[in-house]
C-alpha positions in Angstrom: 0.0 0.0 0.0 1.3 3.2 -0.6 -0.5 5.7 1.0 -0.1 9.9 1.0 -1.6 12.2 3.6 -1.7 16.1 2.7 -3.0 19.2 4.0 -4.3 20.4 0.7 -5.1 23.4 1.7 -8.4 24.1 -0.3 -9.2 20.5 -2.5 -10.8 22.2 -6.0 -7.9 25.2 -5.8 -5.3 22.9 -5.7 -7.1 20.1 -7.8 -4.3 20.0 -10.3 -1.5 19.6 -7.5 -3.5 16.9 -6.7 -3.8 15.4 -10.1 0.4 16.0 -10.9 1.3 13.8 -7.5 -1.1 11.3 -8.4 0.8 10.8 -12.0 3.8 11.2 -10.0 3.7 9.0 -7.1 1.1 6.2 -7.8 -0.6 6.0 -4.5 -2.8 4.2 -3.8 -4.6 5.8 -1.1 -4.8 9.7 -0.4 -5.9 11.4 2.9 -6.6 15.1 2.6 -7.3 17.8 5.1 -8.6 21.1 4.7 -10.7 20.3 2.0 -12.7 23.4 2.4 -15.5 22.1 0.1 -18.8 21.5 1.6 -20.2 17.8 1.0 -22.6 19.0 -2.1 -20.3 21.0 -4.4 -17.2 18.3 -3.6 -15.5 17.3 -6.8 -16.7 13.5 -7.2 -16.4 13.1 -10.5 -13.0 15.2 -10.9 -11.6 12.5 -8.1 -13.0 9.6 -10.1 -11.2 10.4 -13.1 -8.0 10.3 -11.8 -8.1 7.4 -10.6 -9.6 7.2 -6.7 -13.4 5.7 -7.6 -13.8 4.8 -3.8 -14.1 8.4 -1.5 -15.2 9.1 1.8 -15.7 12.6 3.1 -16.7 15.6 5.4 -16.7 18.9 4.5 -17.9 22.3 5.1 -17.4 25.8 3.8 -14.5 27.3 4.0 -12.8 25.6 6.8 -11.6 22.3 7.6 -12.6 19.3 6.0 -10.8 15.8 5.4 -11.5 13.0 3.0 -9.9 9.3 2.0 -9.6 8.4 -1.4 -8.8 4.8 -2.5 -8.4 2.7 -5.4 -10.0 0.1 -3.6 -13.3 0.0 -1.9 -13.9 1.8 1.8 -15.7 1.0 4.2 -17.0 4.1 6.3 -16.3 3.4 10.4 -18.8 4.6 12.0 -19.6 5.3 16.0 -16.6 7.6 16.4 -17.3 10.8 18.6 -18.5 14.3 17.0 -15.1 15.7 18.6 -15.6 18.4 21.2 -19.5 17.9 20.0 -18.8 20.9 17.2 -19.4 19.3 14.2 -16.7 20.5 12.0 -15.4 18.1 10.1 -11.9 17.0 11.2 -12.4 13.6 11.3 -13.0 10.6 9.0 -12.7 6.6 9.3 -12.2 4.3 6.9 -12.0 0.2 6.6 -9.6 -1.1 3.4 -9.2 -4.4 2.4 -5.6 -6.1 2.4 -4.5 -9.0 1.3 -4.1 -10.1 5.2 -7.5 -8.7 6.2 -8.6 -5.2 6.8 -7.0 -2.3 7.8 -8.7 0.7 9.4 -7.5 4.3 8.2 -8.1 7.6 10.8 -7.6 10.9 8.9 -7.4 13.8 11.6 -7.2 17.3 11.0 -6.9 18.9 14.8 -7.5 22.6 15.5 -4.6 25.0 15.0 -5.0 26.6 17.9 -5.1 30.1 17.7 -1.5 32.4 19.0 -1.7 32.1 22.4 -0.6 29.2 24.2 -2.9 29.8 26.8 -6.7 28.1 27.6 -7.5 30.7 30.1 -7.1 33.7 27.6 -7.3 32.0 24.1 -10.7 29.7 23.5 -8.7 28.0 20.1 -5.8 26.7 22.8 -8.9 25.6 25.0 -10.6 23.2 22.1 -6.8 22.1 20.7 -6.0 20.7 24.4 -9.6 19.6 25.0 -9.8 18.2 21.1 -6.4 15.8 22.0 -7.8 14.8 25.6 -10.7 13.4 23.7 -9.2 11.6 21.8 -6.4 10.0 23.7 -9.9 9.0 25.8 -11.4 6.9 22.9 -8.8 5.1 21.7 -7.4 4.0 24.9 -11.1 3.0 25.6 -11.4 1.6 21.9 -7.4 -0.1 21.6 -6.8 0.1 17.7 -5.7 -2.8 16.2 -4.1 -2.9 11.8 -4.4 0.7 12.2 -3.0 3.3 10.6 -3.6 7.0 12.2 -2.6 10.2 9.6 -3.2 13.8 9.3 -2.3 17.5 10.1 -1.7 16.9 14.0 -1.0 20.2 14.1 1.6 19.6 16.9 5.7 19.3 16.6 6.1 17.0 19.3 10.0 16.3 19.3 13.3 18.8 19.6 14.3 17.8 15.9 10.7 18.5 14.9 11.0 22.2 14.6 13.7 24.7 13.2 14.6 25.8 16.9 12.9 24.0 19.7 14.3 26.5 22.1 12.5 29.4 20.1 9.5 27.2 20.0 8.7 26.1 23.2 6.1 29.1 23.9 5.0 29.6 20.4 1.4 27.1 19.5 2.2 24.1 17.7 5.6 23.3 20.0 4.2 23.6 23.6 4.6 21.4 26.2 0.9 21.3 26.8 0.5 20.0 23.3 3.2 18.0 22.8 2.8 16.4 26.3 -1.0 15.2 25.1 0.1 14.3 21.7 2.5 12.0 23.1 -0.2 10.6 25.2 -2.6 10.1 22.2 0.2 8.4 20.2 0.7 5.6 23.2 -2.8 5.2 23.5 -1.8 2.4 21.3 0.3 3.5 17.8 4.1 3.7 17.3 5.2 7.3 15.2 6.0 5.3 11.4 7.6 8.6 10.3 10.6 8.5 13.3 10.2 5.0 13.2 11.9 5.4 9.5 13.8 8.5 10.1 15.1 8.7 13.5 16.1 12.1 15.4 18.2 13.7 15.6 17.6 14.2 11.8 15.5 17.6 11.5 12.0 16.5 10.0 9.7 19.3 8.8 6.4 19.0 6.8 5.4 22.8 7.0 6.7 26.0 6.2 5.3 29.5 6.8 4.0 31.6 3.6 5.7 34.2 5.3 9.4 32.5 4.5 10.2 35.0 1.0 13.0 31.3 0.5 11.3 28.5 2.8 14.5 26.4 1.5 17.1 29.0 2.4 15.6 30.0 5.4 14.1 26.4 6.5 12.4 26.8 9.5 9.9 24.4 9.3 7.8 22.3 11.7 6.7 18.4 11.9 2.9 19.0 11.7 1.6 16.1 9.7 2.2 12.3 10.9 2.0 9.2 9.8 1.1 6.7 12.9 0.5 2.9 12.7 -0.1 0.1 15.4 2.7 -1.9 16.5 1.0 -5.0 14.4 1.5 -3.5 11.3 4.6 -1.7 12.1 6.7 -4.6 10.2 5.4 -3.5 6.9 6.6 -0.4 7.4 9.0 0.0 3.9 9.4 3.8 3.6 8.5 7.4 4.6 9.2 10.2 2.2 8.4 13.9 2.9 7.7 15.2 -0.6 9.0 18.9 -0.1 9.7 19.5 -3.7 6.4 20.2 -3.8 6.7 23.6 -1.7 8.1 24.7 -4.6 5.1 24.0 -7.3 3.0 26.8 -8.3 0.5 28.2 -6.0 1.6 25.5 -3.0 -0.3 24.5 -0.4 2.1 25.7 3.1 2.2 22.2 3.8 4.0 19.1 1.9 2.8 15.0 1.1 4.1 12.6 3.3 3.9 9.3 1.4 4.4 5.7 3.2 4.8 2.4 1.8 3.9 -0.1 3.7 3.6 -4.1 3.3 -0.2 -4.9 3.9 
């Protein structure tokens, strides 16, 4: 299986990004967050065409928005909670079919945030750390098993994840209260594929700011979209490659593909 997950960053503007990794990388399965394309005007068809027959989505205007294309039939999961009970579309679940048996798929897409790294004075910080409680909660009460977990996490967790983690540590994204409850989330039962196959201390970034004028000169990026599987399938586990060339296609999203392959 080789499967990408990408914060596309609006799915019908960056359609033809979309269409130009698909020729390039073959995958086989696609997760996508901020859609921003509300369930009735979401380009079926378009996705058909190029390959990925077999979708599963949530989306709204504007904001947010995730969705799971395949090659291969899906099979919605359903009975997972409306996170934080907003309805806002950053969550989808997915059953594939292997050759050894099914696989579940999460695609997350958890708030940003906001800018201040405070619950008390910043309601965004309030739902982020409330958001990752939750779900630490469900899965430790629901163990995942053939699971793989992906998205924009929205969270650095590790020193090597960010450009400076001494810069970082009060800036959102690289907190301790974050990184602290990501870290819980991930041992509620899954092992991090993407430092399973590139260990720290190498630096590992999968965002970088618009406002860079030269994100490759000035390179300070951040680890905000992961790849997590459950120790059963972490064998598979062939490659992870962060697809930064494509920061540097016209009209990028801020974030970059990460692409797995994985023995199913």
């Amino acid at each position: 299986m080789r499967l990408i997950t990408w914060n596309i960053n609006s799915l019908r503007l960056r359609l033809p990004l979309l269409q130009r990794l698909i020729e390039e990388q073959a995958p086989d399965v696609i997760c996508l967050q901020e859609t921003k394309v509300p369930d009735p005007l979401y380009p079926r068809d378009a996705l058909a065409e190029l390959g990925f027959p077999h979708q599963l989505y949530r989306g709204m205007k504007s904001y947010n928005g995730v969705t799971i294309l395949s090659r291969t039939p899906l099979e919605p999961i359903t009975g997972t909670p409306d996170w934080c009970g907003r309805e806002d579309c950053r969550h989808v679940a997915a059953s594939i079919q292997t050759e050894t048996g099914p696989v579940t798929l999460h695609n997350f897409y958890v708030p940003a945030g906001g800018d201040i790294p405070d619950p008390q004075e910043n309601e965004k910080f309030a739902h982020k750390l409330a958001f990752l409680e939750e779900a630490t909660a469900w899965f430790r009460a629901n163990p995942p098993q053939r699971s793989i977990l992906v998205g924009d996490l929205n969270i650095a967790p590790l020193e090597h994840d960010v450009w400076s983690h001494r810069q970082l540590l009060k800036i959102v994204s690289h907190t301790p209260p974050e990184t602290t409850r990501l870290t819980e989330w991930l041992h509620a039962g899954f092992e991090d594929a993407m430092r399973k196959a590139i260990p720290e201390p190498e630096k590992l970034f999968t965002w970088w700011s618009y406002r860079n004028r030269d994100w490759r000169k000035s390179n300070r990026g951040r680890r905000l979209d992961h790849i997590w599987t459950t120790p059963d399938l972490l064998p598979g586990l062939k490659t992870i490659n962060v697809l930064s060339p494509m920061r540097d296609w016209t009209s990028p999203s801020d974030h970059v593909p990460v692409m797995m392959d994985l023995a199913v």
